[in-house]
N, C-alpha and C positions, 0 to 999 in steps of 0.2 A: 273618640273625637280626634282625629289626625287630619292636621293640615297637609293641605296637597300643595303647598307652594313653595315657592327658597325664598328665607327668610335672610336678614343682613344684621349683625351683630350691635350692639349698642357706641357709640363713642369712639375711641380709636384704633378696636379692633380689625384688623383689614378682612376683605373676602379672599377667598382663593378659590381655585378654579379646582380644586380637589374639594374642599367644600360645598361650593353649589354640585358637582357630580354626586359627593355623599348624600346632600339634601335631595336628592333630587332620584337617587337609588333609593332611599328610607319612604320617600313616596309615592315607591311602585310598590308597597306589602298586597302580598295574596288576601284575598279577600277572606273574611274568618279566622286564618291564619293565629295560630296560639304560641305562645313556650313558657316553660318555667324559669321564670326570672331566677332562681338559683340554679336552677341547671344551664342558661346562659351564661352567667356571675362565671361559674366553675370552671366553664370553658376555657373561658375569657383568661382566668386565671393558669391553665394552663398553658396556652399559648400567649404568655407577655414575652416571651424573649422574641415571636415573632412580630409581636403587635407593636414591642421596642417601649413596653410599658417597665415599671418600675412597680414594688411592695407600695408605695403610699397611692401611686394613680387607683390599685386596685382596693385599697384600706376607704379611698371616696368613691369610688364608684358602688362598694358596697352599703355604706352610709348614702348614697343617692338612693339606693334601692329600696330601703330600708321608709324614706316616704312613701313610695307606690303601696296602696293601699293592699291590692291580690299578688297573689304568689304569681299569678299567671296573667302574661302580659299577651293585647289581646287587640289584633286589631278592630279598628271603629269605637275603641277605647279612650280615655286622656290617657296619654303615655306621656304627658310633661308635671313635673316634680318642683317645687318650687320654694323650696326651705331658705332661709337665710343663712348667711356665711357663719352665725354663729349657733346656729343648730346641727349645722352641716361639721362643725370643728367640734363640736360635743361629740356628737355620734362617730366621726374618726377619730375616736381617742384624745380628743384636745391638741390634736397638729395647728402648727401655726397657720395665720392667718395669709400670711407669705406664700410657704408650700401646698395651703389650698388653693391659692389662685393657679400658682403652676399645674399643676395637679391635674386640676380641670383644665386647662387650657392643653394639657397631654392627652385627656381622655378625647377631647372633642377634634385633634391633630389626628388622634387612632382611630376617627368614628365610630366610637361608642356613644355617644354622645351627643346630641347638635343644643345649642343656644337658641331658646325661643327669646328673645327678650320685647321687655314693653317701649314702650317709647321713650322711659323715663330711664329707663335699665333695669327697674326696680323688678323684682319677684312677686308675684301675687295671682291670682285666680278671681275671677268674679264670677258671680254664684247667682240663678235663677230665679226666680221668686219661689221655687221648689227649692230648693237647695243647692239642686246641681250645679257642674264645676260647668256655665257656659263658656268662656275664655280662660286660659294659664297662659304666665307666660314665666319662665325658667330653662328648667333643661328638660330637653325630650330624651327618653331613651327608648325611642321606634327605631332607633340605628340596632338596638340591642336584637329583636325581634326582628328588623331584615336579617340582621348576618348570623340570625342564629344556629344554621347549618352551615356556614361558613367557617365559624366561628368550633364547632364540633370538629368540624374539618382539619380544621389547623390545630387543635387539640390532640386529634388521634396521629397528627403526623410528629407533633411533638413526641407524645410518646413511645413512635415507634422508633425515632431516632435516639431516644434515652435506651430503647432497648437493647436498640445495635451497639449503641457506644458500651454499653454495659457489658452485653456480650464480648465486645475487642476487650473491653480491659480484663476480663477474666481470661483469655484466652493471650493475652501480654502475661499475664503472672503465670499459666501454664507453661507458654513459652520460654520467660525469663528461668523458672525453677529447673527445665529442664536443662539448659545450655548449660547454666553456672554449673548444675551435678556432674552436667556430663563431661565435661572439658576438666571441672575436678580430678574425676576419674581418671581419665587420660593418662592427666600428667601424674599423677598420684601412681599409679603403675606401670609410667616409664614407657605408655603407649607412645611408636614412631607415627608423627602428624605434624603441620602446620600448627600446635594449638597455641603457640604465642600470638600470632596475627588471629586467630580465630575469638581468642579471650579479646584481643582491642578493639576488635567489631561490636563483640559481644559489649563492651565495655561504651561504648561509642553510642551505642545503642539506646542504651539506659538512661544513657545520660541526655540523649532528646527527649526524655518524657515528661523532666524537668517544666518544660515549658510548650507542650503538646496537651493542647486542651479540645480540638473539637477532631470528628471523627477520621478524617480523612489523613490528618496528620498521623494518628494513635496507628490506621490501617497499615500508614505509610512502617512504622518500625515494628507492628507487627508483622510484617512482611520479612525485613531485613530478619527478626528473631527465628521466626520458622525457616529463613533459610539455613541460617547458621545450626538449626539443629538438625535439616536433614544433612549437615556439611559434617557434622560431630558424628552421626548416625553412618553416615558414607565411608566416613575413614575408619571409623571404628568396625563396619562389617569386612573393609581390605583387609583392613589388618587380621582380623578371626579366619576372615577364608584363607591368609596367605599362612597364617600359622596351620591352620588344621591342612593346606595342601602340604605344606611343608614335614607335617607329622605324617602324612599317608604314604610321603615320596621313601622315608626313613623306612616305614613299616615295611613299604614292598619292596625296598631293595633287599631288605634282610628277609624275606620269606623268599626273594628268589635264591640268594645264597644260600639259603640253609636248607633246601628242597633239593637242588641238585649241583653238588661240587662240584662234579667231577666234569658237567656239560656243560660250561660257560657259553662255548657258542653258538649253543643251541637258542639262546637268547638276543643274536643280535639282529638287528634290522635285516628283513630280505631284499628289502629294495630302497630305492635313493629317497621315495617318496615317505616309507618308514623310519628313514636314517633324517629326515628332515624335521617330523616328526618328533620322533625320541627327542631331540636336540634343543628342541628350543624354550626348553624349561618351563617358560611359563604358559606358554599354550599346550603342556602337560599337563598340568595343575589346574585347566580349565578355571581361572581365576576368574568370579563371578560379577558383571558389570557394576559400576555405581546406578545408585539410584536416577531415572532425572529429575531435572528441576522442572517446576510448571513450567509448560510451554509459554504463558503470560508474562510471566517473571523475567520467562529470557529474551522475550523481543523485547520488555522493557530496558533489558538494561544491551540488546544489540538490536535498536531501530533499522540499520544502515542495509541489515540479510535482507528485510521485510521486500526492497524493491524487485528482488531477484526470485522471488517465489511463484509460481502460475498466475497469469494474470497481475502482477504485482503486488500479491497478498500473501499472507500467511494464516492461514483458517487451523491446520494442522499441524502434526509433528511429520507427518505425509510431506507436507508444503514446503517445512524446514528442512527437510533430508534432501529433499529437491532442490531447492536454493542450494545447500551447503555444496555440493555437484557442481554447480556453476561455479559459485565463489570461488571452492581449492582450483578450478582450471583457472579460471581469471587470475587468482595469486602465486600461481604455478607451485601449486602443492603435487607431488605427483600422486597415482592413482593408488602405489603400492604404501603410501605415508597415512593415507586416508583409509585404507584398506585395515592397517596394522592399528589404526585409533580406534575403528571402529570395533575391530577384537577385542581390545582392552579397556574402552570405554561404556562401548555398546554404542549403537548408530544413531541414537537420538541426542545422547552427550558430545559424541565424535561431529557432528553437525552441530551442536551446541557452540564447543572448541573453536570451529572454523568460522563463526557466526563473531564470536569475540577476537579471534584474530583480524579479520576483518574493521572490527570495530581501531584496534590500534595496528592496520595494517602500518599506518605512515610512521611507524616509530617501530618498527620487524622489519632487518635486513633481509632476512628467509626468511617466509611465512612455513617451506616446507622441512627446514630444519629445525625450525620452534615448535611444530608438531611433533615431530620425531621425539625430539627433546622430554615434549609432555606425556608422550604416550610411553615412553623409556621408566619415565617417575611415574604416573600411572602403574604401571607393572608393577613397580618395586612398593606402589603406597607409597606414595611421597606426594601423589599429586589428587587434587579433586579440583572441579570447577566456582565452591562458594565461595570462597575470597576475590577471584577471578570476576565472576559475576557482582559481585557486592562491588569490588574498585569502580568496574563499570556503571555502576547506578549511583555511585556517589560522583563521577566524574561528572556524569547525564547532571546531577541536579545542581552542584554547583555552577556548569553549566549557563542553566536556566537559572537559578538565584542573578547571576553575575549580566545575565540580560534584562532582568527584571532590574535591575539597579540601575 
């Protein structure tokens, strides 16, 4: 038995216009149409943080269910329930009589719920000369049985968001385990690096999570942590390659001395291109590029390259190496500064580099001597891009905090 009409609340309760719409959705149910009042219940239960419910709205709503007589709510059925307030306070554990009225008046806000009341306000059923329930008037729960897939709906999305937050946090404490060991290390064996600035990142870091509770936040410094450990990861492989080049340069000098004393000159450069060559030490040593950073990361924190890419976009590291072209001519980098970054960097950092120069060109007297500059420390390991990129995303968000205020 379901009324087809919108019905108006007893006494000083007002209508609203979300109301008559719920009434009025709960009285379009598919014809036949069934569900399991506890597997409803359960839904429902899992989606209160979207439903904006609270532990006691759901403690009555299941004491409301607990009168329907079938498991299985049905329409062409009575789906109106009609206990009194002191049956109703029994069956929720003895909750006051206060926080049942709010209670219900949350459930029926959430449409779970709607209000059949009598004229009197009173709660009651009258009954056929068979027995049957001909009129109730109390609370329907036909909202329950419209939004049953709804209600599933918002259940599975719940969960899939508990999944994902679940997964950031596990992958925060792999990231956090790593940095702290690694930057240990470092400095624990006297490795050359940034790693004081790189520990106060690290440090900086942690200490957002303090009060970082929904996902997008959590993403937000698990972002910052996996940078800093491909930052740890970068300096620490300069440093192995510039040692092991360094041990190979030792090994071959002394295999050519001790092979042939007596011909020294038979070893020197035969031409200017060889003699340039030999000379330049560290493009001997064929020193092996930094890693890069996600391409994502770094137009995060250098929005300003994004205009200058094909078309005004940046799809690729393709896109970015093209932009970076523009840029060093526009900031008059010359071609041989960009040329010698991209050696030592490798061309997807080396357009990285030019990508954050740009970001603070107004505060670089030479953009192409501040390149020189990087790519000189580069060489030597003294330089990588995480710190670099990390200032600039923390500049960006401050930034935006400070417009938002």
């Amino acid at each position: 038995m379901q009324n087809g009409h919108v019905t108006t609340p007893f006494g000083r309760r007002p209508v609203t216009l979300a109301l008559v719409a719920s009434q009025i959705r709960t009285a379009d149910i598919r014809e036949g149409k069934t569900a399991d009042k506890w597997k409803v219940y359960r839904d429902a239960c899992d989606a209160r943080t979207l439903l904006g419910l609270r532990d006691r709205a759901l403690a009555v709503l299941n004491a409301l269910l607990t009168f329907y007589p079938d498991n299985e709510l049905r329409e062409g059925a009575n789906l109106i329930v009609f206990p009194s307030n002191a049956q109703l306070t029994t069956r929720a554990n003895g909750i006051a009589g206060t926080t049942l009225r709010e209670n219900l008046a949350h459930l029926v806000e959430a449409g779970l719920i709607h209000r059949h009341d009598s004229p009197n306000g009173k709660r009651y059923a009258r009954k056929d000369k068979s027995g049957a329930i001909e009129t109730a008037y109390g609370f329907s729960l036909a909202p329950l049985l419209a939004r049953a897939e709804e209600l599933a709906a918002m259940a599975q999305e719940v969960a899939r968001e508990q999944r994902a937050l679940k997964l950031v946090k596990e992958r925060i404490t792999l990231a956090r385990r790593d940095v702290r060991k690694l930057i240990s290390a470092a400095m624990e064996e006297g490795l050359a690096g940034n790693w004081t600035t790189i520990e106060a990142h690290y440090i900086a870091a942690v200490a957002r999570l303090r009060t970082a509770r929904d996902a997008e936040l959590l993403g937000s410094i698990l972002e910052d942590l996996e940078l800093l450990r491909d930052e740890c990861v970068n300096t620490m492989e300069m440093q192995l390659n510039s040692q092991k080049s360094g041990a190979n340069d030792v090994e071959s000098r002394q295999h050519k001395q001790n092979s042939n004393t007596e011909s020294i000159d038979e070893f020197e450069p035969s031409s200017r291109k060889e003699q340039g060559e030999g000379s330049s030490g560290m493009s001997a040593r064929q020193r092996e590029p930094m890693k890069a950073f996600p391409l994502a990361l770094v137009l995060r924190a250098c929005p300003e390259v994004m205009i200058y890419g094909p078309g005004g976009r940046i799809d690729n590291w393709r896109d970015l190496m093209s932009a970076a072209v523009t840029v060093r001519s526009m900031l008059g980098i010359s071609p041989s500064a960009y040329e010698a970054a991209c050696a030592a960097l490798g061309p997807e950092n080396a357009a990285t580099t030019v990508a954050a120069i740009l970001e603070r060109a107004g505060h670089i007297s030479s953009p192409g001597g501040y390149l020189r500059d990087l790519t000189r420390r580069a060489e030597r390991g003294e330089f990588s891009l995480g710190p670099m990129l990390m200032a600039l995303l923390r500049s960006h968000g401050a930034a935006v905090a400070e417009a938002a205020g």
